[in-house]
KOLGU-5587 format. One record per residue: residue in three letters; x, y, z of N, C-alpha, C, O, CB in turn. Coordinates in steps of 0.001 Angstrom, whole numbers, padded with zeros to 6 digits, always signed. Glycine has a CB too. Example, Ala and Ser with C-alpha at 12.3 -4.5 7.8 and 13.67 -1.06 7.14 Angstrom:
2
ALA+013190-005690+007800+012300-004500+007800+013200-003300+007800+014236-003319+008465+011308-004473+009046 SER+012850-002250+007080+013670-001060+007140+012900+000030+007870+013409+001138+008039+014084-000598+005725 
! end
This chain:
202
UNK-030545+214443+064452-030836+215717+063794-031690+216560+064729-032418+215969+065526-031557+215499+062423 UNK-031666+217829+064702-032212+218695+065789-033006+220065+064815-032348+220677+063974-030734+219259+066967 UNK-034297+220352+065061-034961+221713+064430-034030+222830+064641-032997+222696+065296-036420+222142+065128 UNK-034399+223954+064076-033209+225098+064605-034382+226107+064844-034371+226697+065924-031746+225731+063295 UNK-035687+226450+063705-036472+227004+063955-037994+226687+063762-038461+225624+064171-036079+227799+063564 UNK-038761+227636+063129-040082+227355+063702-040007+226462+062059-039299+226272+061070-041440+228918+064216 UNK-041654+226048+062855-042507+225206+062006-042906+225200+060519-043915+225849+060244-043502+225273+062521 UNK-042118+224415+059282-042566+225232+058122-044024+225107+057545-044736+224208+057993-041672+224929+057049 UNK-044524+225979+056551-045909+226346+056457-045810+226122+054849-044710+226107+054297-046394+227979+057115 UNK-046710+225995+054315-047679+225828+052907-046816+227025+052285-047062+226998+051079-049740+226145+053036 UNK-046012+227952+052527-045756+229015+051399-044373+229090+051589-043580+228458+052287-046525+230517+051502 UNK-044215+230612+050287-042926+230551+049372-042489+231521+050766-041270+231496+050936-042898+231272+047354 UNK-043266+232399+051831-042426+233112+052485-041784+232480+053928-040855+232793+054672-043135+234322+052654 UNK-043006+231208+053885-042242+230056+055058-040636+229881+054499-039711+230308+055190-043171+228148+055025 UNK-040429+229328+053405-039151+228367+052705-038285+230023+053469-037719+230042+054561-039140+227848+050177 UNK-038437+231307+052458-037472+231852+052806-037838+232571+054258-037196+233617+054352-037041+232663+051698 UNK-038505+232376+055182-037573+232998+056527-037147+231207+057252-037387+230989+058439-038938+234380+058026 UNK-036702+230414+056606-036021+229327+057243-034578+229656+056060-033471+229512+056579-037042+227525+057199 UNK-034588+229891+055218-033469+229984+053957-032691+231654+054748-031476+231714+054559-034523+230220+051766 UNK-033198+232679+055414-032800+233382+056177-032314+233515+057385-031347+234180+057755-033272+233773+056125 UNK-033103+232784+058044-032304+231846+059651-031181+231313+058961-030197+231995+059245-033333+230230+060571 UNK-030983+230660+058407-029657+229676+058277-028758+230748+057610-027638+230814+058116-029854+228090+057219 UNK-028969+231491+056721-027847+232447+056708-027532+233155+057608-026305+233215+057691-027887+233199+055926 UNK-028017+233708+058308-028137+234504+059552-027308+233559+060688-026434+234149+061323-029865+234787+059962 UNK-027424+232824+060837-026408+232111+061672-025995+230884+061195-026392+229894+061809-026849+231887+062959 UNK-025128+230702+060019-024647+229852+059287-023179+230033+060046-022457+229075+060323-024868+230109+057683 UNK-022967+230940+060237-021722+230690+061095-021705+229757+062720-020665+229352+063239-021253+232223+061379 UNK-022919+229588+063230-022995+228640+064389-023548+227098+063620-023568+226053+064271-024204+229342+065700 UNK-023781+227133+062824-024718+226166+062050-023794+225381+061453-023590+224280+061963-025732+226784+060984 UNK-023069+225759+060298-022015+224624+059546-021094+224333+060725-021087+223106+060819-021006+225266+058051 UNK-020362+224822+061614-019611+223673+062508-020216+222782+063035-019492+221788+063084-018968+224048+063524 UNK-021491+222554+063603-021715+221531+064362-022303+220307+063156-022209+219095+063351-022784+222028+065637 UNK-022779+220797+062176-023496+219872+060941-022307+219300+060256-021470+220007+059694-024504+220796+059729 UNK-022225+217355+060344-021541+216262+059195-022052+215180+059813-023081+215279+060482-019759+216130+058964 UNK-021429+214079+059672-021939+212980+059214-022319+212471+060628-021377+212346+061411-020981+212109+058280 UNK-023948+212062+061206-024308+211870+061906-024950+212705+062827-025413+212298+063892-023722+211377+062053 UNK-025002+214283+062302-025437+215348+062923-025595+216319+061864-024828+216946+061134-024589+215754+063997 UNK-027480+216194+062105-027828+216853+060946-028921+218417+061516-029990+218227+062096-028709+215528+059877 UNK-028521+219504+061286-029424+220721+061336-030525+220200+060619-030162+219279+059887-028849+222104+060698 UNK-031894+220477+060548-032670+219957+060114-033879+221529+060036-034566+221856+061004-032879+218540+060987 UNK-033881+222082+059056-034920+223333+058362-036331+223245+058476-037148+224159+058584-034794+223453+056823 UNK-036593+221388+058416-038299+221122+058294-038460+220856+056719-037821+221286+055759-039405+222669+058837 UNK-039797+219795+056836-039889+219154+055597-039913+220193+054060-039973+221420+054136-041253+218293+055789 UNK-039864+219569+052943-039831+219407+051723-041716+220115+051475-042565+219239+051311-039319+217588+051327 UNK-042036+221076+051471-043442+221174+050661-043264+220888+049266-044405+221213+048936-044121+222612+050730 UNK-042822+220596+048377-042747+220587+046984-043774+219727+046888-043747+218613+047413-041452+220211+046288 UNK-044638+220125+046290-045965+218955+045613-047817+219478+046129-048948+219165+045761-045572+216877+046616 UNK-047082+220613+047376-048487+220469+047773-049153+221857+047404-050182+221449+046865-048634+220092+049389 UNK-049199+222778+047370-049873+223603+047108-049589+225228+046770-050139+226014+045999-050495+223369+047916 UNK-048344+225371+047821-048122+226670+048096-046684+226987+047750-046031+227601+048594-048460+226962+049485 UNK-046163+226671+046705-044659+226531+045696-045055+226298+044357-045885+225480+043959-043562+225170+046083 UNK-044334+227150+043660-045071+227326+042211-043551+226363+041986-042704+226208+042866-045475+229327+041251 UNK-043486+225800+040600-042664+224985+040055-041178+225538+040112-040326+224652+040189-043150+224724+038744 UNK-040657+227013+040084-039459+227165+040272-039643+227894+041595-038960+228910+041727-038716+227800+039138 UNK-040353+227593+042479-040087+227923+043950-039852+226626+044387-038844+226661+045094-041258+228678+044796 UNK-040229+225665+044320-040028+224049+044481-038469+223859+044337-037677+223366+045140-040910+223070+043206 UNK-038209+224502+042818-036497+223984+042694-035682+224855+043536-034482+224641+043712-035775+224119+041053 UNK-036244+225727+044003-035300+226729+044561-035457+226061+046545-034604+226231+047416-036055+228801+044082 UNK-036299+225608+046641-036096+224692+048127-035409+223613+047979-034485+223354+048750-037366+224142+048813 UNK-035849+222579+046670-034746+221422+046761-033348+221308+046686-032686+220368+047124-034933+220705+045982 UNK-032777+222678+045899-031597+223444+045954-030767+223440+047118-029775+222771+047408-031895+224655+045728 UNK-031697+224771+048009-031131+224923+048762-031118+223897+049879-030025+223711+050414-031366+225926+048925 UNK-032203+223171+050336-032153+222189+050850-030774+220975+050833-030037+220640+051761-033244+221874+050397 UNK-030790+220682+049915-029716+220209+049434-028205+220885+050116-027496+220453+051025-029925+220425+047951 UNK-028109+221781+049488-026676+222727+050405-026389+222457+051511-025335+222039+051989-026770+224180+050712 UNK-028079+222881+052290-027454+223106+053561-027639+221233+053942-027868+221060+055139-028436+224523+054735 UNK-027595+220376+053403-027135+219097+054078-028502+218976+054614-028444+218431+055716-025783+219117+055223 UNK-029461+219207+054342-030540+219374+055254-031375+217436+054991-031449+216919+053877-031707+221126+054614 UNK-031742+216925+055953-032640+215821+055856-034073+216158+055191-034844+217093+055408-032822+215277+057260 UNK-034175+214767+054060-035004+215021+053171-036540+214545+053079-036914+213559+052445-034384+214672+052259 UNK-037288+215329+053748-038438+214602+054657-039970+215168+053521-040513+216266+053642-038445+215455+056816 UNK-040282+214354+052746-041727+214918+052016-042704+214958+052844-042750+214214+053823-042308+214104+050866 UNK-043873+216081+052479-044696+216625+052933-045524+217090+052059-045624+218259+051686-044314+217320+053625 UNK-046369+215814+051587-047019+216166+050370-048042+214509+050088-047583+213519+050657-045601+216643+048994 UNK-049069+214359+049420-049657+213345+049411-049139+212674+047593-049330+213127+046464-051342+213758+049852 UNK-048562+211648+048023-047991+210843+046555-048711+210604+045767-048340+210440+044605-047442+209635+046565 UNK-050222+210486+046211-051024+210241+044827-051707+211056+044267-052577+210757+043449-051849+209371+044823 UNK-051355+212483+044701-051325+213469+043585-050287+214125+043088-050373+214800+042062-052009+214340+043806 UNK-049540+214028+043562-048144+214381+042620-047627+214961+041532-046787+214267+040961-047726+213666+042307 UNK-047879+216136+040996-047949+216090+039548-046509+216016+039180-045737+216327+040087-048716+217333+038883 UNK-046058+215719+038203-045172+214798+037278-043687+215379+037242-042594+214831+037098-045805+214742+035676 UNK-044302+217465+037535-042742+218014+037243-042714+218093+038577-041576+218468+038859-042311+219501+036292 UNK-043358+217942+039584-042934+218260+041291-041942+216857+041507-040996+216946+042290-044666+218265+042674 UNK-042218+215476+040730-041837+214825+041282-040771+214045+040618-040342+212908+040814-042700+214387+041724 UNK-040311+215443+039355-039121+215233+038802-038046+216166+039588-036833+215959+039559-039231+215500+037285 UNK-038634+217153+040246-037749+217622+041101-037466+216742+042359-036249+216558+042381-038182+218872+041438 UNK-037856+216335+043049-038230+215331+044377-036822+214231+043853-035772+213913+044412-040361+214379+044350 UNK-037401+213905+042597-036515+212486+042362-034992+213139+041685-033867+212655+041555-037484+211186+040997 UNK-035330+213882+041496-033408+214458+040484-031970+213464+041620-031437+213670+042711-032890+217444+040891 UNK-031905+212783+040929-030820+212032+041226-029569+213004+041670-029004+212869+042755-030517+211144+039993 UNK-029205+214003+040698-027844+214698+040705-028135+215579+042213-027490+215382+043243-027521+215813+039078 UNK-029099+216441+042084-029739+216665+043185-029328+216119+044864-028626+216512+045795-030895+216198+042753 UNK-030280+214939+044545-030233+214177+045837-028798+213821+046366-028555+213806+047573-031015+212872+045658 UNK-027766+213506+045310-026685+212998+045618-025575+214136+046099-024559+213678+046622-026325+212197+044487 UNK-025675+215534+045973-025180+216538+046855-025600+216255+048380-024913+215805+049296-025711+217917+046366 UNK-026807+216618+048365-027751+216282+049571-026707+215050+050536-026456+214942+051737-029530+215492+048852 UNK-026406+214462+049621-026244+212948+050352-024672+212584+050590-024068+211753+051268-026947+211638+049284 UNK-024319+213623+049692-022713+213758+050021-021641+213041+051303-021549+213403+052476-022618+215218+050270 UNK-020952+211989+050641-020450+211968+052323-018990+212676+052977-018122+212261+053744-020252+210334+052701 UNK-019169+213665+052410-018422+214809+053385-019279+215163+054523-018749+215226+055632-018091+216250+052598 UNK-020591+215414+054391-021735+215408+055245-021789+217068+055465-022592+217594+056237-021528+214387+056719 UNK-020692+217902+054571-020502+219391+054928-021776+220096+054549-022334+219754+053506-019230+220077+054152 UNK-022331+221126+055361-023008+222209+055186-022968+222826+054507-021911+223367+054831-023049+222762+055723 UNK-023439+223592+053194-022853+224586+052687-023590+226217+053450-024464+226287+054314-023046+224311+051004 UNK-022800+227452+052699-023460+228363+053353-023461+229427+052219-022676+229118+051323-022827+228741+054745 UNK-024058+230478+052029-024109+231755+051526-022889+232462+051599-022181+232566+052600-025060+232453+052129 UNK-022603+233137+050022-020978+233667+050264-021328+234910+049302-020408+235726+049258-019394+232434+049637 UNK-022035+235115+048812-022638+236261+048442-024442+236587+048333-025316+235744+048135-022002+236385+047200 UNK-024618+238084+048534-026185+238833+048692-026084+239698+048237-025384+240535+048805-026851+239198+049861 UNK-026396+239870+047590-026583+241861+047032-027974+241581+045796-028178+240746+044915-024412+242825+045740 UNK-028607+242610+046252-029766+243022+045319-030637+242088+045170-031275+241931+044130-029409+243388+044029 UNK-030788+241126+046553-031677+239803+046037-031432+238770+045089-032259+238088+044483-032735+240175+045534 UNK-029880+238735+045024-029621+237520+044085-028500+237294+045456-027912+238100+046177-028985+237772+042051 UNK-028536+235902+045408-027507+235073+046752-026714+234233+046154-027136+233974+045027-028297+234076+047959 UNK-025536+233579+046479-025269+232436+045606-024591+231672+047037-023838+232178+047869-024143+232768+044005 UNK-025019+230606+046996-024456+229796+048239-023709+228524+047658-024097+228138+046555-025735+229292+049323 UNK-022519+227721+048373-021652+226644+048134-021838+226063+049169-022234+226487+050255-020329+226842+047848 UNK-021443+224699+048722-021096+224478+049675-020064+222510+049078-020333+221686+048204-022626+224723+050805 UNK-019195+222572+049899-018360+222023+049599-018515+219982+049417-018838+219316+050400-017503+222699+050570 UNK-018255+219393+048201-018216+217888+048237-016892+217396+047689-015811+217966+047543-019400+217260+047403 UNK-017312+216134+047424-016604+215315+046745-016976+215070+045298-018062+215116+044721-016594+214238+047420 UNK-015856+214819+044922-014303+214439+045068-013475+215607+045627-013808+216756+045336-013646+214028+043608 UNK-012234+215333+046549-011311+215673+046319-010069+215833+046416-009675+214915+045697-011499+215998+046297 UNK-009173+216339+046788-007812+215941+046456-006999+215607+047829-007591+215437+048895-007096+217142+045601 UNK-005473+215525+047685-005047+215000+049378-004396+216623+049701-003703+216692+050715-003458+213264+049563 UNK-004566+217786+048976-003797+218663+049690-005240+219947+049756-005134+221148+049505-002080+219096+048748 UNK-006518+219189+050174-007205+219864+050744-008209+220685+049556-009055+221528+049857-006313+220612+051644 UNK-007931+220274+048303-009021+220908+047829-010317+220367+047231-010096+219354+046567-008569+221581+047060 UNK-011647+220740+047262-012393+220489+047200-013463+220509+046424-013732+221694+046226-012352+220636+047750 UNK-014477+219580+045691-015239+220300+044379-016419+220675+045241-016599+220305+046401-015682+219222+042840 UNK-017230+221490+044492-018294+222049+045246-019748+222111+044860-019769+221740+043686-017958+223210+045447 UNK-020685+222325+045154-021953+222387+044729-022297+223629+044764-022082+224150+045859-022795+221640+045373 UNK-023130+224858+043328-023037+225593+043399-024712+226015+043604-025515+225193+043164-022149+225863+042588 UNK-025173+227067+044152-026413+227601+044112-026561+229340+044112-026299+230223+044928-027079+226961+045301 UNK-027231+229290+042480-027146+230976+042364-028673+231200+042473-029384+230577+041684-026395+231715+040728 UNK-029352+232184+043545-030733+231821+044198-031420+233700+043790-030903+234743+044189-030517+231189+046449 UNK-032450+233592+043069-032409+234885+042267-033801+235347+043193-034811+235333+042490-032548+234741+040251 UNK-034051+235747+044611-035235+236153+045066-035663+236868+044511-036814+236451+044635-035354+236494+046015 UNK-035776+237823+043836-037292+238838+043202-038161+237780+042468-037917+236737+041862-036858+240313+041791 UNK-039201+238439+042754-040497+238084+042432-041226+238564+041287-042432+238387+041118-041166+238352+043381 UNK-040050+239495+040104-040982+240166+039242-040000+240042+038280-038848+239686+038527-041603+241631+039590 UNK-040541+240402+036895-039559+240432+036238-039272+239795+035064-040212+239377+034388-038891+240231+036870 UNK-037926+239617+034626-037228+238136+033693-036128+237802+034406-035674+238426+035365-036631+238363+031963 UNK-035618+236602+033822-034679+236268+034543-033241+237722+034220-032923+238473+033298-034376+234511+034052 UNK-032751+237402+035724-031327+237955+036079-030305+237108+035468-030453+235896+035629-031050+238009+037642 UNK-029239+237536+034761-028085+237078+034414-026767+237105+035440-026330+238242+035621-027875+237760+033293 UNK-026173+236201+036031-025327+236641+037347-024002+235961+036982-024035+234734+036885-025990+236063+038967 UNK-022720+236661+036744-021929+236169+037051-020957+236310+037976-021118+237081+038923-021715+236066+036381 UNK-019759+235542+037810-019029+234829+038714-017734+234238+038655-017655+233282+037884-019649+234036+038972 UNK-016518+234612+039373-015114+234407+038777-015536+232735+039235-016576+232229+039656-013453+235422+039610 UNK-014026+232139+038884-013421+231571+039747-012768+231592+041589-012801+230964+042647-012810+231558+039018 UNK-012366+232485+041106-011928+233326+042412-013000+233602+043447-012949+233182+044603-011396+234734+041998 UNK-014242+234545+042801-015530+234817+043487-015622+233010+044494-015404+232819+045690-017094+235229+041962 UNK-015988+232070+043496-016805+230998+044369-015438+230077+044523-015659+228887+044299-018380+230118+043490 UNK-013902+230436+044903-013317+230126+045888-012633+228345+045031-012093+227382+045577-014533+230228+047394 UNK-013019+228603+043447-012591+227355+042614-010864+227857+042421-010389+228682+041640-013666+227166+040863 UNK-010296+227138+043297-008530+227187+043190-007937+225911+042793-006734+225668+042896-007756+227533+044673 UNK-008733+225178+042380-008054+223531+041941-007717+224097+040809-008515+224610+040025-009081+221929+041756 UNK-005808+223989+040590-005079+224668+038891-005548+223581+037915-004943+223620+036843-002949+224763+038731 UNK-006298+222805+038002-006138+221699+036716-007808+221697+036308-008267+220940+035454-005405+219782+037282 UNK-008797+222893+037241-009666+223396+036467-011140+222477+037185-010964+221870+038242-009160+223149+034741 UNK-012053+222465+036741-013154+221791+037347-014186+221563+035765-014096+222114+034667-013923+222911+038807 UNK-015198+220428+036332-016188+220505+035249-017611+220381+035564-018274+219359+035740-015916+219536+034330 UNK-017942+221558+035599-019114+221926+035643-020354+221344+034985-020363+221082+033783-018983+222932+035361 UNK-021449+221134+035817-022850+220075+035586-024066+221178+035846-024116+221326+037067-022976+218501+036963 UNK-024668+221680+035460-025981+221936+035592-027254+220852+036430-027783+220018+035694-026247+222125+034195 UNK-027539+220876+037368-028020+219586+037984-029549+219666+037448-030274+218825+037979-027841+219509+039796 UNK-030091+220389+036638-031556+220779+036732-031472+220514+034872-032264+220741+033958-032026+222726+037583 UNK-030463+220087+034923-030231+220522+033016-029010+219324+032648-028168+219422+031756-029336+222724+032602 UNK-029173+218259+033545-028098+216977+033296-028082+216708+032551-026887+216749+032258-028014+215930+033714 UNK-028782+216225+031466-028489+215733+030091-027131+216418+029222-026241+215936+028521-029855+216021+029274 UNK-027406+217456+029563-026208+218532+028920-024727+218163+029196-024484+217726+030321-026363+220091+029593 UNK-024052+218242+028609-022353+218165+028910-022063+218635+029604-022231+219832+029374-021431+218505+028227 UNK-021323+218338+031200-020635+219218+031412-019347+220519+030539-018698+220614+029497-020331+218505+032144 UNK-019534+221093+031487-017995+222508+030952-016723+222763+031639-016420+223237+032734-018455+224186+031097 UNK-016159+222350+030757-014677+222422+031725-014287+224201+032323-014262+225268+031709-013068+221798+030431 UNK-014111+223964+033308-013915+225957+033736-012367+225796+034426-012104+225161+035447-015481+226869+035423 UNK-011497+226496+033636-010429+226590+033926-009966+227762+034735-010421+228823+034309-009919+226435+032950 UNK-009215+227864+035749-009115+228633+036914-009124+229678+036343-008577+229503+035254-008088+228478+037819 UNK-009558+231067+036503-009644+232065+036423-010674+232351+035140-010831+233478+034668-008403+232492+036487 UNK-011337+231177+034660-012371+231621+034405-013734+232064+034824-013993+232374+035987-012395+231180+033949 UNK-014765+232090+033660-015991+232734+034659-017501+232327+034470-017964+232080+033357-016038+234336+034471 UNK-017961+232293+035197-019342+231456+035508-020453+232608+035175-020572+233659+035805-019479+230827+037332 UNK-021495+232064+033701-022660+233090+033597-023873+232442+033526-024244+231738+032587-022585+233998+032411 UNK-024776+232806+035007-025851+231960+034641-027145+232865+034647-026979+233976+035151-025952+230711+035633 UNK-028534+232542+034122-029599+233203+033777-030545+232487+034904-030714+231271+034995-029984+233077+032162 UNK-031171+233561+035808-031949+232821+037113-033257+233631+036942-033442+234843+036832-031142+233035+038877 UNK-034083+232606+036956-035792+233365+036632-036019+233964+037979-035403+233416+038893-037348+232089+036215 UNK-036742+234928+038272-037265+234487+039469-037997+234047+040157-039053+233489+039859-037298+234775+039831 UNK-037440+234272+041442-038013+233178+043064-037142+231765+042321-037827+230758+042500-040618+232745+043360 UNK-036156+231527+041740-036062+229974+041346-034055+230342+041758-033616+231240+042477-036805+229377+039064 UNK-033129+229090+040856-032575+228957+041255-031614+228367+039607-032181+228120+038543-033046+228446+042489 UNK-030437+228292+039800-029453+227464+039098-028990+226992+040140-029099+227500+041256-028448+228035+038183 UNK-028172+225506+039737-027942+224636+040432-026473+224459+039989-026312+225222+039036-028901+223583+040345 UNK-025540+223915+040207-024558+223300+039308-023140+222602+040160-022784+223324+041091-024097+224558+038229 UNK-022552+221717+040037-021874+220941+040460-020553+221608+039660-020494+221926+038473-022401+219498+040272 UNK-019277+221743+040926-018015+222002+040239-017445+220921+040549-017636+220573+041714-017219+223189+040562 UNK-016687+220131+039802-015886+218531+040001-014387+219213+039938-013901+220060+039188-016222+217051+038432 UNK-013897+218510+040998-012315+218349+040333-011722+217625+039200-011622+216398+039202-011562+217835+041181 UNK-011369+218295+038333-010756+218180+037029-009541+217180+037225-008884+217256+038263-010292+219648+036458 UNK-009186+216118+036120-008155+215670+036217-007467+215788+034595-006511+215156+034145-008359+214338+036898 UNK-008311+216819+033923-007523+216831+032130-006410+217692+032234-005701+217905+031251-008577+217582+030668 
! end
């Protein structure tokens, strides 16, 4: 694994000018990143001081996407309880850990709401793919933004539909989203929705 840029720092404006580098050249970045070659952003602050609770989910998020190695930076025996329910989110980690080993990248920006994919498993033999979704709501003021989203928009063409997971909200059922339907999610800000599209087999 190799750094790409500088050193990350105690705050929410460190996370995003490394969450900006990688969009910014996500096009040199996802070809060389899979399995055994990892871009690497710099550690995980979640726990220590300078990430409020949905700035935390919105690094482990994106972290996650971009395939990034998952390195804490934080002292374990203070920990408080919801930092280290984010840290541990299983559904989470297991994008992260994906063994497609693919990068994901940013496929839409406008008005400070981003939504980035990026592609896993399962999927099929004629190339299509389920995906991991991240709708990333930067303003800093406010209530949450409501954002939606075709099928089409985030590039879901499997005809037999996908089923959608909330990774921050697992307990919940997934939702079956049948092609050309549409994705509506509510993003507080500085935070994030998360959500897993599966290939459907109903």
């Amino acid at each position: 694994m190799w750094r790409n840029f500088d050193d990350i720092a105690d705050s929410w404006s460190s996370v995003l000018s490394i969450i900006d580098y990688h969009s910014a050249h996500q096009d040199q970045l996802v070809p060389v990143a899979g399995p055994g070659k990892w871009n690497d952003p710099d550690m995980l602050i979640i726990g220590n001081f300078g990430l409020s609770y949905h700035q935390a989910k919105a690094q482990m998020a994106l972290w996650a996407i971009l395939a990034a190695p998952l390195l804490m930076s934080n002292d374990l025996r203070a920990l408080a309880p919801e930092f280290k329910e984010i840290l541990t989110n299983k559904y989470v980690i297991s994008v992260n850990q994906d063994p497609l080993g693919l990068m994901g990248k940013r496929i839409y920006n406008k008005q400070s709401i981003e939504i980035w994919t990026r592609p896993i498993t399962p999927t099929t033999e004629v190339n299509y793919y389920s995906y991991a979704i991240v709708f990333f709501n930067r303003r800093d003021m406010g209530s949450a933004v409501e954002v939606n989203a075709t099928t089409s928009d985030l590039c879901l063409n499997y005809t037999q539909g996908y089923d959608v997971l909330d990774l921050f909200h697992w307990w919940k059922s997934p939702v079956h989203l049948k092609p050309g339907g549409k994705l509506s999610v509510k993003v507080n800000p500085s935070s994030v929705v998360m959500l897993t599209a599966k290939i459907s087999e109903k």
